[in-house]
N, C-alpha and C positions, 0 to 999 in steps of 0.2 A: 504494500500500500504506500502510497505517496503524496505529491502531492502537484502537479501540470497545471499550467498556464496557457489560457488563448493565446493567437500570436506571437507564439514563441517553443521553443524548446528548452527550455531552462524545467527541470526535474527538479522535487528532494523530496524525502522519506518528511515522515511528520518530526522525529526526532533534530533529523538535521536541519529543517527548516526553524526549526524554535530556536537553535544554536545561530542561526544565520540571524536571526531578528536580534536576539539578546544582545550577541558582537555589533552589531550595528547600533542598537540602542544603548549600549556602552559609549562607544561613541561619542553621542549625543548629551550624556550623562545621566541616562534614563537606566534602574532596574525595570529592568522588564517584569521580572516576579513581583513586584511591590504595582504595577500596574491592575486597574479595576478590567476584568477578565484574560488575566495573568494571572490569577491564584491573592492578588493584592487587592488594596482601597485605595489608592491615590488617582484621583480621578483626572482622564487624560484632559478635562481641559485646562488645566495646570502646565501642559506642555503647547510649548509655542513654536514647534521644528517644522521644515515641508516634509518632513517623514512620516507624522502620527498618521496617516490616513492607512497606512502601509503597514507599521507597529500596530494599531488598534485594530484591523482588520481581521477577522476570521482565519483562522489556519487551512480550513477545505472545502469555503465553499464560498460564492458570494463573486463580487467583481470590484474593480475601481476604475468608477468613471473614467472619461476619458479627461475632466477638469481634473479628479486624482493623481491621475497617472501625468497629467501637463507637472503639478506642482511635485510629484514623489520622484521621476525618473533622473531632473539634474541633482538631486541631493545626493542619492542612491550613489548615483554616477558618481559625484563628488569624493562621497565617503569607500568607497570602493576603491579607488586610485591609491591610498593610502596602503593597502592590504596587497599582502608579498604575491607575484604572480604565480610561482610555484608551475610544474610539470604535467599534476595532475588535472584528469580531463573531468573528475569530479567534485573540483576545488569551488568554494563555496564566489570567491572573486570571479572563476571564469560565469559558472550561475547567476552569478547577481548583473553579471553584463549582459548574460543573454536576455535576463528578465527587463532590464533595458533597454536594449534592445525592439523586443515585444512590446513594451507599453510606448517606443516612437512608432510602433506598424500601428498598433491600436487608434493611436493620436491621429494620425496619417490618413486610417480608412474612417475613422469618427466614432469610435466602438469602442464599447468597455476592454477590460483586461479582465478576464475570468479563471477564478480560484476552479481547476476540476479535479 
């Protein structure tokens, strides 16, 4: 089980994808655990990033706008460039590009980005 993306090829397990978000939400200087459905109470409008729509979203189901995905993809991008490229082809950096990737085709044909 995993977790696939419209407009795109970018995979991950539900595991890995929760590790993909937490690093990212490090980051930003966000515990993701301490977040309200994250297992936490601090509630996300406290957070003022263009990443929460991306962090706060659902792990397997659901979509982001094509306004989501305009304001989540340069952060993403941003924050990604930071993270070592490394060899392998299921590196959470080569992932998070391609899901970038996907949300500029999304943006491009005018259509959500959906969680399947």
């Amino acid at each position: 089980m995993g977790l696939d993306f419209s407009h795109c090829d970018a995979r991950w397990g539900y595991f890995s994808f929760d590790e993909f978000r937490k690093r990212l939400a490090t980051q930003i200087g966000i515990d993701l655990d301490s977040m309200v459905g994250h297992g936490g109470t601090r509630p996300w409008e406290d957070v003022d990033d263009p990443l929460k729509p991306f962090l706060h979203h659902s792990d397997c189901d659901g979509e982001l706008t094509v306004e989501e995905c305009k304001q989540v993809y340069p952060r993403l991008e941003q924050l990604l460039q930071s993270w070592p490229d490394g060899d392998n082809p299921f590196s959470h950096k080569r992932k998070g590009m391609e899901l970038v990737r996907g949300m500029k085709r999304a943006i491009a044909q005018g259509e959500p980005l959906e969680f399947l």
